[in-house]
MIDOVO-171212 format. One record per residue: residue in one letter; residue number from 1; x, y, z of N, C-alpha, C, CB in turn. Coordinates in steps of 0.05 Angstrom, whole numbers, plus 5000, padded with zeros to 4 digits. Glycine has a CB too. Layout:
// residues N
a,NUM,X,Y,Z,X,Y,Z,X,Y,Z,X,Y,Z
...
***
This chain:
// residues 260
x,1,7242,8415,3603,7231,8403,3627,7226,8424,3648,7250,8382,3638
x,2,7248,8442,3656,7238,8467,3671,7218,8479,3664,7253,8485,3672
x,3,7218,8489,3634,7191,8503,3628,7167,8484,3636,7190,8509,3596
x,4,7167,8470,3635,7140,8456,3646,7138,8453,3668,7134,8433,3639
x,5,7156,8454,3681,7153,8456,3714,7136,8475,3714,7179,8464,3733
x,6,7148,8499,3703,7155,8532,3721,7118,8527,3708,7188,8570,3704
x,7,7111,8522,3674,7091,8525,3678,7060,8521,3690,7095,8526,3668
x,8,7068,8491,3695,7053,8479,3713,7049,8490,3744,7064,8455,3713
x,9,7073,8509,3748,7065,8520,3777,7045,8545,3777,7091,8530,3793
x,10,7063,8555,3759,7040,8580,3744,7008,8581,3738,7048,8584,3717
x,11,7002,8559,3726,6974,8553,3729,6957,8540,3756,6972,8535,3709
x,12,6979,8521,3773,6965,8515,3795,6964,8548,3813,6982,8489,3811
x,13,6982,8565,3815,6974,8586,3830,6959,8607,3814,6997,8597,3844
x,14,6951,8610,3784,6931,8623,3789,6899,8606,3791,6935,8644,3768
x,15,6900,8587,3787,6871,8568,3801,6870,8572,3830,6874,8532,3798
x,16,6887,8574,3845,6890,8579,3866,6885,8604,3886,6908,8573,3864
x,17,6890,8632,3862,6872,8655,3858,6850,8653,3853,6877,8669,3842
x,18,6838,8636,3830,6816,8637,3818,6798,8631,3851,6814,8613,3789
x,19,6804,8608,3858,6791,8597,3878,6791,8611,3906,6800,8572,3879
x,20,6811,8630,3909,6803,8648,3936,6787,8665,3931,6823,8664,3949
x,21,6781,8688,3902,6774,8701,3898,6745,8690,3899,6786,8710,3881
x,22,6737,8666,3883,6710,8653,3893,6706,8650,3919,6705,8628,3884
x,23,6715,8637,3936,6704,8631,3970,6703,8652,3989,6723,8610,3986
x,24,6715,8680,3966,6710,8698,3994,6693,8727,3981,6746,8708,4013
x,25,6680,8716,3953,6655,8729,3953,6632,8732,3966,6648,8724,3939
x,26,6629,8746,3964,6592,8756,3994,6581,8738,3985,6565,8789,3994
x,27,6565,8722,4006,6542,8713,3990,6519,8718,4013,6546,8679,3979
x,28,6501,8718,3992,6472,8740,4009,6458,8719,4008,6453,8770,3992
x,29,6460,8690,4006,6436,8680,4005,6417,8674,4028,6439,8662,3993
x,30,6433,8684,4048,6421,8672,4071,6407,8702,4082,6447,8654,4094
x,31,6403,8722,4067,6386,8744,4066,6372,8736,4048,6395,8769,4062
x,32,6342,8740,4063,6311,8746,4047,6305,8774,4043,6285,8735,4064
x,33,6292,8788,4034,6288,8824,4032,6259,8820,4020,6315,8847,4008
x,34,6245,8828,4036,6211,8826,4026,6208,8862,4029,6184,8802,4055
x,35,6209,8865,4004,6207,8896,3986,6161,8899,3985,6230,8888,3935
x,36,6164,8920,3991,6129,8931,3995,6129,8955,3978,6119,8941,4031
x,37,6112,8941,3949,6106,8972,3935,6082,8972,3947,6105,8978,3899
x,38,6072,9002,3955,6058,9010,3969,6032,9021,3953,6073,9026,3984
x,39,6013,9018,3969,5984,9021,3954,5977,8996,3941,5984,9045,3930
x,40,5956,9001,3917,5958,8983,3905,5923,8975,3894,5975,8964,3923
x,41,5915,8961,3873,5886,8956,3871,5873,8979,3876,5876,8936,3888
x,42,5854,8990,3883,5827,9005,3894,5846,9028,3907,5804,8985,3918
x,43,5869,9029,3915,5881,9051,3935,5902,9057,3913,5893,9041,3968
x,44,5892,9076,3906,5917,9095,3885,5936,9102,3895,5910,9120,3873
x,45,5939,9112,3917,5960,9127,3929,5960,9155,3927,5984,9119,3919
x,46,5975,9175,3926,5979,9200,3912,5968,9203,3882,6008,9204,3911
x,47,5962,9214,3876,5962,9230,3840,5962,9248,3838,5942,9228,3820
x,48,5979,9251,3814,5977,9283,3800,5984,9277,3778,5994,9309,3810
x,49,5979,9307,3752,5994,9299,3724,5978,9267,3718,6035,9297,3728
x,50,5963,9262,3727,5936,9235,3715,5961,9211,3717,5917,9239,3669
x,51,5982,9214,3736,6002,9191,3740,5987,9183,3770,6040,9202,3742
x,52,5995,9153,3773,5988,9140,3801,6011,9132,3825,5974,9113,3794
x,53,6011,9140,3845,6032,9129,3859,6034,9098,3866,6032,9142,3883
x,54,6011,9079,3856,6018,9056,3862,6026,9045,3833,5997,9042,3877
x,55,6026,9060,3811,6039,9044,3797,6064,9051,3786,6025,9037,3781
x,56,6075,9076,3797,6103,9086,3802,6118,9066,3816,6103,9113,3820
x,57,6110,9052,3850,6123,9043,3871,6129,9016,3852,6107,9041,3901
x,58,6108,9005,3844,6104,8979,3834,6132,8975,3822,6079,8977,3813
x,59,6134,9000,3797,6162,8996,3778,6188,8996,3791,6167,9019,3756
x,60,6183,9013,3800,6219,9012,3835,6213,8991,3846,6222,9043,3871
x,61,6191,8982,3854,6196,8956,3870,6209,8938,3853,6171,8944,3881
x,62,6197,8928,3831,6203,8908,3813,6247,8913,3805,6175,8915,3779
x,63,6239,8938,3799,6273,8946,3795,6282,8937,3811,6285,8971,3795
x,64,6282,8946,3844,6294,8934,3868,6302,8911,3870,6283,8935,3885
x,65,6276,8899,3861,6276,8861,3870,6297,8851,3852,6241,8839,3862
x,66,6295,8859,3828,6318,8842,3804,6341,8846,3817,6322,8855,3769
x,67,6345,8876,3823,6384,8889,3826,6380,8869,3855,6397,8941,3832
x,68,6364,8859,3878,6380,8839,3900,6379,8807,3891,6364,8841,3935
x,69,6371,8807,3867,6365,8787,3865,6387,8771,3856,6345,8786,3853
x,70,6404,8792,3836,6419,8789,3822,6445,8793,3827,6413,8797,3806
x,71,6443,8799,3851,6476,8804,3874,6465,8768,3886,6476,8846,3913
x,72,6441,8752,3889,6449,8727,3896,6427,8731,3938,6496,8724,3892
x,73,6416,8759,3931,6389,8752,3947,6360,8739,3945,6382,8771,3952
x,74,6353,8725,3969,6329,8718,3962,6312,8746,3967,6320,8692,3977
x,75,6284,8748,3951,6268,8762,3951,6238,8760,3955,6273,8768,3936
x,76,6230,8772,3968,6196,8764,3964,6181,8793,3960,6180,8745,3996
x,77,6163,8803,3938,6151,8814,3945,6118,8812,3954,6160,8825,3933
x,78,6116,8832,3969,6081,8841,3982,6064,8833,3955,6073,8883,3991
x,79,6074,8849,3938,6054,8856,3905,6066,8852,3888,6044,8884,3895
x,80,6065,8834,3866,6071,8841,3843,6064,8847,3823,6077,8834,3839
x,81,6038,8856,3826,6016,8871,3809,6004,8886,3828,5994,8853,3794
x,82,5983,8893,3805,5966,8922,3816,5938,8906,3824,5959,8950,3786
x,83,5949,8893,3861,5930,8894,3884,5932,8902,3914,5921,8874,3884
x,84,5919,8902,3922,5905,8913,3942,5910,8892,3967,5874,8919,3932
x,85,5929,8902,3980,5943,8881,4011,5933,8897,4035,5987,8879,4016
x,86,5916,8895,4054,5919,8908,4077,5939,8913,4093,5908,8900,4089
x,87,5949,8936,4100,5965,8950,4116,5979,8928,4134,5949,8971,4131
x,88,5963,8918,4144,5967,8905,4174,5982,8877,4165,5933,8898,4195
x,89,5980,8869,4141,5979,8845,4124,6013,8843,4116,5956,8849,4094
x,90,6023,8869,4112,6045,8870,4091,6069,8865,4108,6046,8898,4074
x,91,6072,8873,4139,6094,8861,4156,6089,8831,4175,6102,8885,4178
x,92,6063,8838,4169,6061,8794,4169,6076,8775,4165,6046,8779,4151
x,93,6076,8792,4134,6085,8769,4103,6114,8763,4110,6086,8787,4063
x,94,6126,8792,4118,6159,8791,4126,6167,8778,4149,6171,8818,4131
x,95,6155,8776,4167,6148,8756,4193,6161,8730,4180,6109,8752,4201
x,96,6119,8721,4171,6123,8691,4166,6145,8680,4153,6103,8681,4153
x,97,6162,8700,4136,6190,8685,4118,6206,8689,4119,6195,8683,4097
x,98,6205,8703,4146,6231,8706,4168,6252,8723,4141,6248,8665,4185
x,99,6250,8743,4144,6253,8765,4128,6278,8784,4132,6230,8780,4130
x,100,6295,8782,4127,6324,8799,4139,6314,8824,4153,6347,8811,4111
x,101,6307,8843,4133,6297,8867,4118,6272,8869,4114,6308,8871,4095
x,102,6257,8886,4110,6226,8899,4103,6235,8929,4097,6200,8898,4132
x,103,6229,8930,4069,6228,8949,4058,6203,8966,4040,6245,8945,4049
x,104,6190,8987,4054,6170,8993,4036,6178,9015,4019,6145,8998,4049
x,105,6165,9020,4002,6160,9039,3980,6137,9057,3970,6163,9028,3961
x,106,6145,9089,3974,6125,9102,3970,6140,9122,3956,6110,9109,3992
x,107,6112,9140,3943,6119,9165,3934,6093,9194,3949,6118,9159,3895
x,108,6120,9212,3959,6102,9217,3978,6083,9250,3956,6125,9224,4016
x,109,6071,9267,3970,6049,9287,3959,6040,9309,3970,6028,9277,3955
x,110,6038,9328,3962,6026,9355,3994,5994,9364,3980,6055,9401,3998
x,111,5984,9377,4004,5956,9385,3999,5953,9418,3988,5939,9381,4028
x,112,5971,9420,3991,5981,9452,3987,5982,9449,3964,6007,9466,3999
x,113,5960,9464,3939,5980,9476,3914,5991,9492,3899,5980,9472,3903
x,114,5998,9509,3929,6018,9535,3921,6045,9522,3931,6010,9569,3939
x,115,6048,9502,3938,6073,9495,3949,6081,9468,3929,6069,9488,3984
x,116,6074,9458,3912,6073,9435,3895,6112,9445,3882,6039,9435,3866
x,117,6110,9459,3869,6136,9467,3867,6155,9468,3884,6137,9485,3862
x,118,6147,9469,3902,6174,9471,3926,6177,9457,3942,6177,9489,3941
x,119,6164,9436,3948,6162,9418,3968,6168,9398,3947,6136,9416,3987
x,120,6202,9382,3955,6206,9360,3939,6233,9345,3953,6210,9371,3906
x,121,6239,9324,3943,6247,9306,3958,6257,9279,3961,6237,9306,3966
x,122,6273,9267,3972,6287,9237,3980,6274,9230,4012,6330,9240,3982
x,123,6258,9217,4031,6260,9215,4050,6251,9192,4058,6254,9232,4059
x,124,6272,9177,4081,6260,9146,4092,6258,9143,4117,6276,9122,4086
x,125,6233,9138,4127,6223,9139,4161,6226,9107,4163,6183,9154,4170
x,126,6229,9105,4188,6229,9087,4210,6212,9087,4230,6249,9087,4221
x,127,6196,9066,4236,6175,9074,4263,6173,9084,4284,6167,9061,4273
x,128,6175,9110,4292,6161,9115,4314,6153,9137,4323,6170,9108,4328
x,129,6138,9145,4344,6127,9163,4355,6139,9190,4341,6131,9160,4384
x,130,6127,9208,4337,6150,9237,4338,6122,9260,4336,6179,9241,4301
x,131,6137,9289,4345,6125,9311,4345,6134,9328,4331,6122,9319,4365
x,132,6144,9313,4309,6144,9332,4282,6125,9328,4267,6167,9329,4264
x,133,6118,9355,4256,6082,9360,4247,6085,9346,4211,6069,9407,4246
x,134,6112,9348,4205,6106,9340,4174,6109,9312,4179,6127,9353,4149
x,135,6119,9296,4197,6124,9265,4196,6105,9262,4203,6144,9250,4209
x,136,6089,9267,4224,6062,9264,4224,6027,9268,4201,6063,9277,4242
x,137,6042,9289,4202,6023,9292,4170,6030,9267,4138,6035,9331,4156
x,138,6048,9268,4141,6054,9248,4116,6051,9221,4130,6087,9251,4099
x,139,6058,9204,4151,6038,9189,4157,6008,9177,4156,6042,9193,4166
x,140,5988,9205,4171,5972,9206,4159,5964,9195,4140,5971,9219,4158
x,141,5971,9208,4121,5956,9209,4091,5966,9182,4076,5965,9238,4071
x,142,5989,9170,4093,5999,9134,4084,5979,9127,4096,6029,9116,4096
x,143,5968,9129,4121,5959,9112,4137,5921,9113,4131,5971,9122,4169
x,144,5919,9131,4126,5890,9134,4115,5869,9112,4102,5893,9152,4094
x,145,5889,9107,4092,5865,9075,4077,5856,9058,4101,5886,9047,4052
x,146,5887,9045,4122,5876,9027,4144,5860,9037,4167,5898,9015,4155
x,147,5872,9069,4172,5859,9070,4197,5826,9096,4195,5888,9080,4221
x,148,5820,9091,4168,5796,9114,4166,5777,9096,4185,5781,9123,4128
x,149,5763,9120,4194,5740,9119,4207,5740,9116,4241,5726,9097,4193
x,150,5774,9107,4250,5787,9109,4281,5792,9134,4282,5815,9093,4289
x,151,5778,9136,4314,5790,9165,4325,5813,9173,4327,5786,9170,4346
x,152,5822,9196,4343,5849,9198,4354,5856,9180,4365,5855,9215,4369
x,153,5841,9170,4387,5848,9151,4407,5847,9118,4406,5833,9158,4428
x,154,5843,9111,4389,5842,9086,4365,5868,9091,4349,5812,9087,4341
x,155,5874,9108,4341,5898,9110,4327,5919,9097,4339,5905,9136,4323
x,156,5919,9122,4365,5941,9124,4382,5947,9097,4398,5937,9147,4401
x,157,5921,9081,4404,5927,9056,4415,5934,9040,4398,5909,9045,4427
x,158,5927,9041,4375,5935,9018,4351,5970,9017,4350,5921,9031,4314
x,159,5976,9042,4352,6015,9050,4346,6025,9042,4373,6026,9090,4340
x,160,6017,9055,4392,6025,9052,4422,6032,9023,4416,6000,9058,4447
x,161,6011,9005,4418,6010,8979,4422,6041,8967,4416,5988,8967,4403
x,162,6045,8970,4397,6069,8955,4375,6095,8972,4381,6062,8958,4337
x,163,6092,8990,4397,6120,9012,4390,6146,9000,4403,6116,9047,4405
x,164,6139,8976,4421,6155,8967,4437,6169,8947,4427,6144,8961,4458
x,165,6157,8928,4395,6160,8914,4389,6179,8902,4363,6143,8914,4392
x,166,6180,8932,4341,6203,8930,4322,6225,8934,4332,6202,8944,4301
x,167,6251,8927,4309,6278,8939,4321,6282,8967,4316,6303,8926,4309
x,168,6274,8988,4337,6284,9015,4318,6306,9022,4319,6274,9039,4323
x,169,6331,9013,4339,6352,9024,4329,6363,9014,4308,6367,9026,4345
x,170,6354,8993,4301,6362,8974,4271,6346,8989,4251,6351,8936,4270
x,171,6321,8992,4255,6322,9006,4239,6324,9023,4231,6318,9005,4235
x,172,6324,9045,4244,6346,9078,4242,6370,9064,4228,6359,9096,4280
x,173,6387,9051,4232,6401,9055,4226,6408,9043,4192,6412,9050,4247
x,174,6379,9023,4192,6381,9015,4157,6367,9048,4141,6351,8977,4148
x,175,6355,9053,4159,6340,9084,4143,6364,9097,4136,6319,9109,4166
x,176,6385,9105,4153,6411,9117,4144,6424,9105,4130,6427,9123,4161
x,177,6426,9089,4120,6448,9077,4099,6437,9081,4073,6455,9045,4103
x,178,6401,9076,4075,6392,9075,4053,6387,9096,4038,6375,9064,4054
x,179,6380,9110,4059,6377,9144,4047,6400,9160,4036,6367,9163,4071
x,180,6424,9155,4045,6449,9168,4041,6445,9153,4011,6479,9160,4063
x,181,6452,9129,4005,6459,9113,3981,6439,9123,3956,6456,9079,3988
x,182,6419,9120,3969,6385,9132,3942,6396,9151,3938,6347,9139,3951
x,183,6408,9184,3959,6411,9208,3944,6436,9204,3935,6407,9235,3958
x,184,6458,9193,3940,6478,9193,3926,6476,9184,3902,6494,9184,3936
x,185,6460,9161,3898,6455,9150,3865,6448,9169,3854,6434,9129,3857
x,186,6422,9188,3855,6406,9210,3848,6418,9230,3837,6393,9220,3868
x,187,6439,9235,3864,6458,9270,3851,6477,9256,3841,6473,9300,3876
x,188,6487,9235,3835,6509,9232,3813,6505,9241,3779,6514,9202,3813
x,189,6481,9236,3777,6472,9240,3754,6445,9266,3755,6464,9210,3743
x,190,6436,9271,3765,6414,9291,3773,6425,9314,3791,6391,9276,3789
x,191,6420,9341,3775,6420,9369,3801,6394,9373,3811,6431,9402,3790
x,192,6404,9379,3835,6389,9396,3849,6363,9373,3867,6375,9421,3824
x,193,6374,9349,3868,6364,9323,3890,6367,9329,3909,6374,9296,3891
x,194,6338,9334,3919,6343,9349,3960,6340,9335,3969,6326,9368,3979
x,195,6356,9321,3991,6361,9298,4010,6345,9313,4030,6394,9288,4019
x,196,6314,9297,4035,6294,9296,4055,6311,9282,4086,6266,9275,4040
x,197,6325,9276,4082,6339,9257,4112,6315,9239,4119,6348,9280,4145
x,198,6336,9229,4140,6323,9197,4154,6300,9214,4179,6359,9170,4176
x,199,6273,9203,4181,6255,9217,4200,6245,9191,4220,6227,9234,4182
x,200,6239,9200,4230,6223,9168,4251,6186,9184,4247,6239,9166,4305
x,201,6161,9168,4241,6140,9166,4243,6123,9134,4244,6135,9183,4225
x,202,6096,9149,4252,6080,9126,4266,6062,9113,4236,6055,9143,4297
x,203,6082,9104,4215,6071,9091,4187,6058,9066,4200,6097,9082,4161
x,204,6037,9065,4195,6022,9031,4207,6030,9020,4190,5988,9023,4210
x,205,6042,9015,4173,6055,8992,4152,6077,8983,4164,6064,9001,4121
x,206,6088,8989,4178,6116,8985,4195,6109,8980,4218,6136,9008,4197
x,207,6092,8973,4235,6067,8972,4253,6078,8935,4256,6027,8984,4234
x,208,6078,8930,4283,6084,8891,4282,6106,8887,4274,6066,8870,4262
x,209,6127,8899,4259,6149,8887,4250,6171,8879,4268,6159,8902,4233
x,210,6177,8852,4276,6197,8845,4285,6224,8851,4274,6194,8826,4287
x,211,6233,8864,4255,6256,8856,4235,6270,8886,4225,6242,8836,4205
x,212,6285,8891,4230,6286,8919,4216,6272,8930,4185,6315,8923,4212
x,213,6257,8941,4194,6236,8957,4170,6232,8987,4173,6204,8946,4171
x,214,6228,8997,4137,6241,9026,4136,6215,9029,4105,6287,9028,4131
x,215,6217,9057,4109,6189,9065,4088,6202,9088,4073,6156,9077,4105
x,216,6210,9087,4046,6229,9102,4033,6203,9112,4016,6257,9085,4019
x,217,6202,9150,4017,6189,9158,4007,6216,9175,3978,6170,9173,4031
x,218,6204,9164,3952,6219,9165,3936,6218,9189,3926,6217,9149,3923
x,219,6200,9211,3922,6203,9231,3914,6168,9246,3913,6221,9226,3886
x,220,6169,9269,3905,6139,9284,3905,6129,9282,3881,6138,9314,3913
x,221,6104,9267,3887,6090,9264,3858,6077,9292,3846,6065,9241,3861
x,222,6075,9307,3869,6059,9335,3867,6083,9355,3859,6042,9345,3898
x,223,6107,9344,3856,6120,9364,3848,6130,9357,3808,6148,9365,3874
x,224,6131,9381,3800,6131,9372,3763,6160,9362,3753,6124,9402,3740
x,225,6172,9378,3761,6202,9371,3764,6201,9336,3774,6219,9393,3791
x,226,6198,9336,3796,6205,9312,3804,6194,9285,3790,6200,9313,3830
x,227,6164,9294,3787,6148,9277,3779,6155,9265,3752,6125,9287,3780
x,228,6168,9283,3740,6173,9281,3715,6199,9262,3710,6176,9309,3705
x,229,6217,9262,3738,6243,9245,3741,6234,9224,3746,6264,9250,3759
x,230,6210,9221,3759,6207,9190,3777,6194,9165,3760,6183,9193,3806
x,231,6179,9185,3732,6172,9165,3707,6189,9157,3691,6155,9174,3688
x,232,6218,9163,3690,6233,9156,3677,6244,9126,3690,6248,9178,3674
x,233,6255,9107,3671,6272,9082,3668,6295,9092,3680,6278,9069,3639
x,234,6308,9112,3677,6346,9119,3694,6332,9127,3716,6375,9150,3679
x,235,6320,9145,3722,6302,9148,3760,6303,9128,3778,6267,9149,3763
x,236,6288,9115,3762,6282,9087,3782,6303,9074,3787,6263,9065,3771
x,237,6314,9070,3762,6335,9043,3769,6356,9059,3786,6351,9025,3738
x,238,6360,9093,3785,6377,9088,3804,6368,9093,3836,6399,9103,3796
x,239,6347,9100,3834,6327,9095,3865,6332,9063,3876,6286,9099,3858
x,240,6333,9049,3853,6332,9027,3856,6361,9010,3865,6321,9021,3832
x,241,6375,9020,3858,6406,9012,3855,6417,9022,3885,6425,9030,3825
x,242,6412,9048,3894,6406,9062,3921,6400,9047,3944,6385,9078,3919
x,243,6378,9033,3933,6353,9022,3963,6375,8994,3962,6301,9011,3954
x,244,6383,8982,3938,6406,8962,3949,6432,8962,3961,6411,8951,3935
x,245,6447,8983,3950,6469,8990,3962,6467,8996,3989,6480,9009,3950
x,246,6446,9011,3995,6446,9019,4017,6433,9002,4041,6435,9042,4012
x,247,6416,8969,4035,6411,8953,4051,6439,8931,4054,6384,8943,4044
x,248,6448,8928,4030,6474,8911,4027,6495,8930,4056,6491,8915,3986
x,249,6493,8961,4054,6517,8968,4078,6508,8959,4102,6526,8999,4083
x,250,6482,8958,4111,6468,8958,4135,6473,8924,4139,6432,8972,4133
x,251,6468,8898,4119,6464,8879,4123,6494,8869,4129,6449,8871,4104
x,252,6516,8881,4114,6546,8870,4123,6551,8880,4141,6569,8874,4108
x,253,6542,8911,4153,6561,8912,4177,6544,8902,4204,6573,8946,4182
x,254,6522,8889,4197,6507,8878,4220,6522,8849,4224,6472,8874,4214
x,255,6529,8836,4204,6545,8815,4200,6571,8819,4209,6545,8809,4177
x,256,6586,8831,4204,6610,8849,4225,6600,8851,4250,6619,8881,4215
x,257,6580,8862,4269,6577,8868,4285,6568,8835,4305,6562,8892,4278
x,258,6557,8825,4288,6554,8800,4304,6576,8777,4304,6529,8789,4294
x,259,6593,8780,4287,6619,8756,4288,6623,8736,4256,6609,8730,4319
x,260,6603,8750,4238,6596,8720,4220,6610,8738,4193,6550,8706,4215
***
C-alpha cells in the first residue's frame, strides 16, 4: 500500500515537471520576422564565377525562414522565388503585418579586381546617414536599381526624408546581436571568417521602416574563397542559424526590457 502511495506521488511530481518545463518555454508566436532576399527577377545583384547574388540570398533566406519557423515564429517572406519587388515595396510589406523584425539579405561585391582577394567578409548595416566612404559606396551599388537616374540631391532628399522615422537605436542594436551570432556560427567551423562589424548606411531598402530593420551583407561574392563557402548547404545554414540566434537575443531582451 505504501509503495503505491510513494508511487503515485512520484508520478504526480514528475507531470508536474513535465508541465513547468512546458509553460515556461519561449514562445515566439507573437513575433512575425519578414526576412528580404534581396534582388531578385531582372536585378541580379552582384556576379562573379557565373554565380548570382539573388539566387545565393534567396537560399539563406529560405534557410532562415524554416530555422524561425521552427523555434514556433511566424514568418513572412518579401520573395519566395526569383522576382523582382521594388525597393520601396519591401518595408511596406513589414509595415502592413506589423512585423517584429525586418531583416534583409545580401551578398555584398567590389569593383576593384586587384582587390577581389582581399576584400572579404561578415557585415550588417542599419540605416543611417554616415561619412564612411565604404558604407557609402556599398550602399550605392544596393541602391542602384531604385534610385538610377536621381541626382545627388534626389538621393539625399529621398533618405533625409525617412531618417527620422525608423528605430535606429533598435536597430543598431539588432545589427549587433546579429552580426556577433552569424560570425560566431561561421568561425566555429570555418578559419579565417573576418567579422566586417555592425556599420550604419543610407540602404533605401531600410528606407520607411517603422520596426527595427537591419541589412546583413553575408559575404563577398567577388571574393573565391568566400564565394566558394557561400554555395555551400553548411554556409548557409550556418549564416542562417546566426541571423536567428542572433534576432531571438535582440527579441528576448527587448521583452526583458519592456516587462513581458
Amino acid at each position: 500500500m505504501i509503495k503505491k502511495i510513494l508511487f503515485g506521488l512520484l508520478t504526480l511530481l514528475l507531470l508536474v515537471g513535465c508541465d513547468r518545463s512546458v509553460s515556461t518555454r519561449a514562445d515566439y508566436s507573437d513575433s512575425l520576422i519578414v526576412i528580404d532576399a534581396g534582388h531578385g527577377g531582372h536585378d541580379s545583384g552582384a556576379t562573379a564565377g557565373g554565380l548570382y547574388e539573388k539566387n545565393l540570398v534567396l537560399s539563406i533566406a529560405h534557410r532562415t525562414a524554416k530555422k524561425f519557423r521552427d523555434m514556433g515564429y511566424r514568418v513572412y517572406m518579401t520573395r519566395a522565388n526569383d522576382r523582382f519587388i521594388k525597393l520601396s515595396g519591401r518595408t511596406k510589406i513589414a509595415d502592413r503585418k506589423d512585423a517584429k523584425i525586418f531583416i534583409s539579405i545580401h551578398a555584398n561585391a567590389i569593383a576593384n579586381e586587384s582587390r577581389f582577394q582581399v576584400v572579404e567578409g561578415v557585415e550588417t548595416y542599419f540605416l543611417q546617414k554616415t561619412r564612411d566612404a565604404k558604407s557609402q559606396r556599398i550602399a550605392a551599388r544596393e541602391n542602384e536599381a531604385v534610385l538610377q537616374g536621381a541626382d545627388a540631391l534626389s538621393k539625399n532628399v529621398i533618405i533625409d526624408s525617412v531618417l527620422n522615422g525608423p528605430k535606429i537605436i533598435e536597430s543598431n542594436k539588432l545589427a549587433i546581436d546579429v552580426q556577433r551570432n552569424v560570425v560566431a556560427s561561421l568561425q566555429s567551423a570555418y578559419e579565417g571568417v573576418k567579422n566586417g562589424g555592425v556599420r550604419p548606411a543610407p540602404f533605401y531598402v531600410l528606407v520607411g521602416a517603422s520596426r527595427p530593420s537591419i541589412l546583413v551583407e553575408v559575404g563577398y561574392i567577388t571574393n573565391d574563397k568566400e564565394r566558394a563557402r557561400l554555395f555551400t548547404a553548411d554556409y548557409q545554414e550556418r549564416i542562417a542559424q546566426g541571423i536567428v540566434t542572433g534576432a531571438t537575443s535582440y527579441i528576448m531582451n527587448r521583452k526583458k526590457e519592456l516587462g513581458f
